[in-house]
N, C-alpha and C positions, 0 to 999 in steps of 0.2 A: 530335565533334571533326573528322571527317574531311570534313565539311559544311561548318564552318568555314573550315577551310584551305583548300578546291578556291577555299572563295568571296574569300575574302582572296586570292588569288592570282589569280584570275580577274581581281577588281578592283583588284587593281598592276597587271599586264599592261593596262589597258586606262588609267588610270590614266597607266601609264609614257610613254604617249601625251600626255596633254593635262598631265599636271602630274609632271615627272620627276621632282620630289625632295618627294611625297607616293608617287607606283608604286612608285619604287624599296623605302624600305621596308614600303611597306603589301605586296607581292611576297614581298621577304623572308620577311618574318612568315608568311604562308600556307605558303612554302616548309618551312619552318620546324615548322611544327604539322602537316603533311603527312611531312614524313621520321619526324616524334615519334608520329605515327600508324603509319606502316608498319612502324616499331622495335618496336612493341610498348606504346608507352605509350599510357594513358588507356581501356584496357580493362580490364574486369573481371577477376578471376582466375577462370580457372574452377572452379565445385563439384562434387566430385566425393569417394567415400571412396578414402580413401589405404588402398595395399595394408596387410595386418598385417604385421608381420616375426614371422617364426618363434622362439618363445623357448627 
């Protein structure tokens, strides 16, 4: 995901250039799945054993 977005945003910025209102949200969108990658989504949960609780 975080491939996608650098590239989606790479290609609005360049994009924003020769065709503004294709960059603009093609831009967006990368921006987009780039904040949604740093937040925390689209990653695996990690495995791992959960402590016991004491009964």
């Amino acid at each position: 995901m975080i491939g996608v977005g650098i590239a989606l945003f790479i290609i609005g910025v360049i994009f924003l250039f020769i065709i503004p209102w294709v960059g603009i949200p093609v831009g967006i969108v990368g921006l987009v799945l780039l904040v949604l990658y740093l937040a925390g989504f689209g990653r695996r949960a990690a495995r791992g054993e959960q402590p016991q609780q004491p009964r």
